[in-house]
VMD Tcl script that draws the C-alpha trace (Angstrom):
set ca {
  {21.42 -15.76 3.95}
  {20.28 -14.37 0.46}
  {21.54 -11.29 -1.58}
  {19.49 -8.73 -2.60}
  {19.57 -10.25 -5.95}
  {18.17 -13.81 -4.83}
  {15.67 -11.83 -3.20}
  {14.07 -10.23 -6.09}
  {14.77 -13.70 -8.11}
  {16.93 -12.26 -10.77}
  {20.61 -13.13 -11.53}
  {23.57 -10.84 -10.39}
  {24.12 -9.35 -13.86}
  {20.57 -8.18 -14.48}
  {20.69 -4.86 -16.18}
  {18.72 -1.73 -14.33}
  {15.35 -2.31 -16.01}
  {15.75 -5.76 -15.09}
  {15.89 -4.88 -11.56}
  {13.09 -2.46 -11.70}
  {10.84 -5.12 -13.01}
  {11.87 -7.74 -10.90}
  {11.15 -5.19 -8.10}
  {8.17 -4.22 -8.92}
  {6.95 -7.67 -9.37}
  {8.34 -8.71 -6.03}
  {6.72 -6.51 -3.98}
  {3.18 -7.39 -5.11}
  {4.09 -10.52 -4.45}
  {5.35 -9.47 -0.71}
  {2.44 -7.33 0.15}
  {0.36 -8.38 3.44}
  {-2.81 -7.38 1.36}
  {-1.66 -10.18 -1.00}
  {-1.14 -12.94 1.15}
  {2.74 -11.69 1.90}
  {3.91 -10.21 5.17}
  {5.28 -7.01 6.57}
  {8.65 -8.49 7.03}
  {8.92 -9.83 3.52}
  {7.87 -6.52 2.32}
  {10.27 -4.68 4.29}
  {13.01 -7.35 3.07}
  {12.29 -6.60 -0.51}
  {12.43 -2.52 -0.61}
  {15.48 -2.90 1.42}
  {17.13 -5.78 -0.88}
  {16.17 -3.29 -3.94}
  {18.07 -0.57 -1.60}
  {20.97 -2.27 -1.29}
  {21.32 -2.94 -5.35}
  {20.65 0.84 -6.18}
  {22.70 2.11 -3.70}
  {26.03 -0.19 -4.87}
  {25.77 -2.35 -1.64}
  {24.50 -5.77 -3.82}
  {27.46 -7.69 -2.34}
  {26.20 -7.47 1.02}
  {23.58 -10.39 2.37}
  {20.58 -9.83 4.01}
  {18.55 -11.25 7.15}
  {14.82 -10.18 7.96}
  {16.33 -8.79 11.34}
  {19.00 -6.57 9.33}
  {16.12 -5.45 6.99}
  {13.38 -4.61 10.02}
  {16.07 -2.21 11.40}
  {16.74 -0.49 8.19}
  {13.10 -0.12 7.35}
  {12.64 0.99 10.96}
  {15.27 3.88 10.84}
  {13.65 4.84 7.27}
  {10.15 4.79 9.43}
  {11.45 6.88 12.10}
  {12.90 9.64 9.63}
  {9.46 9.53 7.55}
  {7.48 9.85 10.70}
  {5.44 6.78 10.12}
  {5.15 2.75 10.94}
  {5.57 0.79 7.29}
  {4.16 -2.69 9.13}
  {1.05 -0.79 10.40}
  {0.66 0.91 6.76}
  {1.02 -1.90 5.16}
  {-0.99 -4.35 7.04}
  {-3.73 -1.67 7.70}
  {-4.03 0.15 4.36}
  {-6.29 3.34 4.07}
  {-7.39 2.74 8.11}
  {-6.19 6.55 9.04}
  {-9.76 7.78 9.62}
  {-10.15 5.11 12.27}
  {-7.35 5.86 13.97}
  {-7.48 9.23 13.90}
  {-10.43 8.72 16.19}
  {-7.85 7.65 18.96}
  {-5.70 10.54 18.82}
  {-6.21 13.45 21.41}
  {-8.33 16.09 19.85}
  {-6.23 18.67 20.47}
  {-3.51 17.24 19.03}
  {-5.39 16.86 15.99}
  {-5.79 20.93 16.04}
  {-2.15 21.31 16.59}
  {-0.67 23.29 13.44}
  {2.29 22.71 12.12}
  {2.63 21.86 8.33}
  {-0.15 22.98 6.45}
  {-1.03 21.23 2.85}
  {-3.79 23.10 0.68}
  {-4.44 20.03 -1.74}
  {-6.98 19.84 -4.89}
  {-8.37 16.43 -6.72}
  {-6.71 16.72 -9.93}
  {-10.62 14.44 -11.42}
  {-12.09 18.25 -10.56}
  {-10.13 19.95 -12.86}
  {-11.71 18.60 -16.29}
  {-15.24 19.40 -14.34}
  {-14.06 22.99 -14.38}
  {-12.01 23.48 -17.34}
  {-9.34 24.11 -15.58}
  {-5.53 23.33 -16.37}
  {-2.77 21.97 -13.82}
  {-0.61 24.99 -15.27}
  {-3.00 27.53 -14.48}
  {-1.49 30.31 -12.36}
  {-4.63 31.01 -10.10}
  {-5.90 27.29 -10.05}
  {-6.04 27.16 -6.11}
  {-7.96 30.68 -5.85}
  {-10.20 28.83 -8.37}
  {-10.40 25.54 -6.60}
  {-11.24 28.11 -3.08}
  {-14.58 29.96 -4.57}
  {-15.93 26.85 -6.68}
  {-17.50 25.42 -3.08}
  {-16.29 21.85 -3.80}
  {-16.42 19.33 -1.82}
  {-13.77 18.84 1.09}
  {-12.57 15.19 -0.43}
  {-11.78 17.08 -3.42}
  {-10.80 20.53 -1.94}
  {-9.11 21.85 1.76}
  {-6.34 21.97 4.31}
  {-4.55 19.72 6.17}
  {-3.03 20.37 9.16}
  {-0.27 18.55 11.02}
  {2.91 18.41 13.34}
  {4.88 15.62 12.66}
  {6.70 14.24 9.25}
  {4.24 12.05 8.41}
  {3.91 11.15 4.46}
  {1.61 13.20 3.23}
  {-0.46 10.05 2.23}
  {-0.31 9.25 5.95}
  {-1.12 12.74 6.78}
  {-4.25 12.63 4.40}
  {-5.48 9.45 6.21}
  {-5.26 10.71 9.59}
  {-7.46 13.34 8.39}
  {-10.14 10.53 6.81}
  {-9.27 11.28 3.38}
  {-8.76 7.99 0.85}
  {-6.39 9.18 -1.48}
  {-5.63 6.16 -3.97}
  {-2.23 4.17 -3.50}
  {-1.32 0.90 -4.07}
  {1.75 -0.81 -2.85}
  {2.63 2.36 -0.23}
  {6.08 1.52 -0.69}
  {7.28 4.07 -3.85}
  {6.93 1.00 -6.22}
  {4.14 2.38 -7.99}
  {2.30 6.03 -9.16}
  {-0.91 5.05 -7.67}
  {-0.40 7.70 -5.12}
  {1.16 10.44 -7.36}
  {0.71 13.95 -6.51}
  {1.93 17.24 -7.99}
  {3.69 19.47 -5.91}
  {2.50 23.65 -7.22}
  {4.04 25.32 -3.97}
  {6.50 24.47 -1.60}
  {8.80 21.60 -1.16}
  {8.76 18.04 0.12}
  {11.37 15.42 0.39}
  {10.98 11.93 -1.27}
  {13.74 9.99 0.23}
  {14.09 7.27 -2.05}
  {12.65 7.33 -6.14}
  {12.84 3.94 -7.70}
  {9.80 4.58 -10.39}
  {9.84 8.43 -11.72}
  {12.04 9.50 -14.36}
  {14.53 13.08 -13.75}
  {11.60 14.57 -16.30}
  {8.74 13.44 -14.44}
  {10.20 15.07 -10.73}
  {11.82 18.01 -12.60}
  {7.59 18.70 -12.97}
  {7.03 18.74 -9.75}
  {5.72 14.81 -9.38}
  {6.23 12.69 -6.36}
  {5.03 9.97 -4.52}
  {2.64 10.77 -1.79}
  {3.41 7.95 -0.30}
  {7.21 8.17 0.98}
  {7.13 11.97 0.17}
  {7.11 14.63 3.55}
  {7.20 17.78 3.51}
  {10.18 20.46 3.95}
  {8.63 23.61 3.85}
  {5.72 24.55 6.39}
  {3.38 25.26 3.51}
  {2.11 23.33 0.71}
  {0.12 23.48 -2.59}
  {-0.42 19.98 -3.97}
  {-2.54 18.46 -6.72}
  {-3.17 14.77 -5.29}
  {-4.60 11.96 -7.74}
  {-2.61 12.86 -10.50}
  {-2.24 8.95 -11.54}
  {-3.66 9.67 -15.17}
  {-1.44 11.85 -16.30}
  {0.45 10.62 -19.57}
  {3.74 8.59 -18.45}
  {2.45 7.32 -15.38}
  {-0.40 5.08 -16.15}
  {2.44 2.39 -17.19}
  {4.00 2.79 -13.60}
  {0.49 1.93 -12.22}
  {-0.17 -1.54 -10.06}
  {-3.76 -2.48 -10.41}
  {-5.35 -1.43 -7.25}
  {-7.90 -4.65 -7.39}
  {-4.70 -6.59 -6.04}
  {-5.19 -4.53 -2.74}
  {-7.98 -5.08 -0.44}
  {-7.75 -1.74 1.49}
  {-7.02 0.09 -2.00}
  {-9.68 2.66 -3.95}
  {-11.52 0.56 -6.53}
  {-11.24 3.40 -9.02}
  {-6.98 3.37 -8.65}
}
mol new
graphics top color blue
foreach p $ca { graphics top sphere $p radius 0.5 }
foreach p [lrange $ca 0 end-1] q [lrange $ca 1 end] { graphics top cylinder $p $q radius 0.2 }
display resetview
């Protein structure tokens, strides 16, 4: 049985950045778009886990690992070996969902493409950007609503609807999927990549991020923004990602 630290192929004593890197590096590798698997995906974010939470001493087994990432799955409302192995495919299934479950309400997130903003002179720190974003007729890729019931991640929930937003590694190891949250809250249950400074602004990860209030205002594609283009994975390494991540 390996420890976490054999798992990400650095020594016991690696410092914190040393573990970040490893981690990051690891779960490109591990990545069923990348000739890895689910359950060596899952294995890695849960080895990583175990370091950051102060549990490095404890070995790990695939079977010990599915059940953690399961548990995680069932509290995010969403399958991470369907994700992963399917990539941006929400569209397609959302054809197989009931209808009217689809025009259930529940959690409602008014979201904006952040590209639009430089079309419009507008400013992320503008108080009446979303009024703005309403009466400028924009597309609905780049502009609208999305309504749903359970705690899906919003990149999930943005899927389901047929929207690509751009991720990467859909496991919180990157800011491919980076949004900024302008009303309301949501939860990110585990940050391994932002700095205090960067979430104190409102930034998460769309992609392990659900929401906790019933409305939302969030500015999705936010990748570009200075201090996150360095915690960017190129998206070419992922099949089902947006060529323009």
């Amino acid at each position: 049985m390996d420890s976490p630290f054999e798992i990400l192929g650095i020594e016991s004593d690696a410092d914190d950045d040393e573990v970040v890197r490893a981690y990051r590096k690891r779960v490109k590798e591990a990545h069923p778009d990348q000739g890895g698997s689910t359950r060596e995906f899952l294995l890695v974010q849960t080895a990583y886990e175990k370091i950051q939470d102060g549990h490095a001493d404890e070995p790990l087994e695939i079977e010990r690992a599915d059940r953690a990432n399961d548990d995680t799955a069932s509290r995010n409302g969403h399958d991470p070996a369907h994700e992963a192995t399917n990539g941006a495919g929400g569209a397609d299934d959302a054809d197989h969902e009931d209808e009217d479950d689809e025009q259930e309400e529940g959690y409602r997130v008014e979201y904006l493409n952040y590209e639009t903003l430089a079309d419009h002179g507008w400013d992320l720190g503008d108080d009446d950007l979303f009024e703005k974003a309403a009466d400028a007729n924009l597309d609905p890729e780049d502009y609208g609503q999305l309504s749903f019931t359970s705690d899906k991640n919003l990149l999930a929930a943005a899927e389901k609807c047929g929207y690509p937003w751009p991720y990467a590694c859909r496991g919180g190891a990157c800011a491919n999927c980076a949004i900024a949250v302008v009303e309301g809250e949501v939860e990110m249950p585990s940050n391994h990549i932002l700095s205090q400074e960067m979430v104190d602004r409102g930034l998460r990860l769309s992609c392990i991020s659900v929401p906790k209030t019933d409305e939302l205002k969030i500015i999705y594609n936010v990748k570009s923004l200075p201090g996150l283009e360095e915690l960017r994975l190129p998206a070419q390494q992922f099949d089902k990602a947006r060529s323009n991540d």
